[in-house]
C-alpha positions in Angstrom: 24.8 -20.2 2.6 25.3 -18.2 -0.6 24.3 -14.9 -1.6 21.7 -15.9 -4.0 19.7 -18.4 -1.4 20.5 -15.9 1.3 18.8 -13.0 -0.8 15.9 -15.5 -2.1 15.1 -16.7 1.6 14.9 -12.8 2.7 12.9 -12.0 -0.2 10.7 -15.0 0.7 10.4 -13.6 4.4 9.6 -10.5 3.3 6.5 -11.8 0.6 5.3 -13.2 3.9 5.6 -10.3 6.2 3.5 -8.2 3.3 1.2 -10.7 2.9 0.2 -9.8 6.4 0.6 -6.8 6.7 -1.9 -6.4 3.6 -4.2 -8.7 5.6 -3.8 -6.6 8.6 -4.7 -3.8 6.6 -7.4 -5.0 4.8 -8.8 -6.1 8.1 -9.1 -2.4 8.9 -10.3 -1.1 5.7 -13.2 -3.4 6.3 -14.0 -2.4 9.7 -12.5 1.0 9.8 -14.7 2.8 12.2 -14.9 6.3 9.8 -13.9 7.2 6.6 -10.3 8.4 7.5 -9.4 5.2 8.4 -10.6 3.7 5.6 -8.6 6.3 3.3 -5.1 5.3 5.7 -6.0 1.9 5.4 -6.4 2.2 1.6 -3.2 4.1 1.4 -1.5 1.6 3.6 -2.4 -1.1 1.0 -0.8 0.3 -1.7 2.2 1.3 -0.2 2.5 -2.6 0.7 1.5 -3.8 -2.8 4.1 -1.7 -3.9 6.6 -3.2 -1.5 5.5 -6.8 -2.7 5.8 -6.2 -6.3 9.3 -4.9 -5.5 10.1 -8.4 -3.6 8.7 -10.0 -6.7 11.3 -8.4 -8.9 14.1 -9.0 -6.3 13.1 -12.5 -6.2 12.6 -13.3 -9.7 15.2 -11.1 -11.5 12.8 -9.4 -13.5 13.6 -5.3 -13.3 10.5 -4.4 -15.4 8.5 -5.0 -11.8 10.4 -2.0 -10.5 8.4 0.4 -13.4 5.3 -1.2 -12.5 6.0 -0.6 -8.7 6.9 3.0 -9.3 3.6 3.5 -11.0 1.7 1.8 -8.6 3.0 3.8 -6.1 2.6 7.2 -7.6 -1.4 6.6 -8.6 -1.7 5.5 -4.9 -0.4 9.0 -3.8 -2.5 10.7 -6.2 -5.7 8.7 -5.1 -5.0 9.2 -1.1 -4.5 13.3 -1.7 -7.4 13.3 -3.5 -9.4 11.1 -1.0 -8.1 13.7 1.5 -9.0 16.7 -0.2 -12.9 15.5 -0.6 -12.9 14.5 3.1 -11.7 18.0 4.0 -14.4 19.7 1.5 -17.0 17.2 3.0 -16.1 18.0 6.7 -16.1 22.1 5.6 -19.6 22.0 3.7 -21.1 20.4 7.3 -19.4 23.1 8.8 -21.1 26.0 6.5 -24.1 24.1 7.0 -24.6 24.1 10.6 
């Protein structure tokens, strides 16, 4: 086996692998059973999207998926700390509440 198949059958594999990992995840996004696991499960997505757009770019040659990728993963950061910091202002105004 060459190089080339070799590295288009692993990056094959691993298209599959996030495929259901994503499912897996989604799965749990849906019946997460508070909001924190919906947030992780969110988080979790995007972190494997990012992971399958970088397979895409492996397997089709195409470097300008890597940018995209990158981005991806930096608004997904951004969304999950600010996801975070609303759950911790939520759980500290029930707090001042009570």
């Amino acid at each position: 086996m060459s190089g080339a198949a070799a590295l288009q059958l692993a990056s094959q594999i691993a298209l599959g692998l996030l495929l259901v990992g994503m499912l897996l995840a989604v799965i749990r996004l849906i019946r997460g059973p508070n909001l924190g696991d919906r947030i992780l499960a969110l988080d979790m997505i995007t972190v494997l999207a990012t992971g399958f757009i970088a397979a895409v770019a492996v397997l089709t040659g195409f470097s300008l998926y890597v940018d995209i990728a990158i981005a991806l993963a930096l608004v997904g950061f951004l969304a999950t700390v600010a996801m975070a910091r609303y759950l911790m202002s939520r759980a500290r105004n029930r707090e001042v509440e009570r």
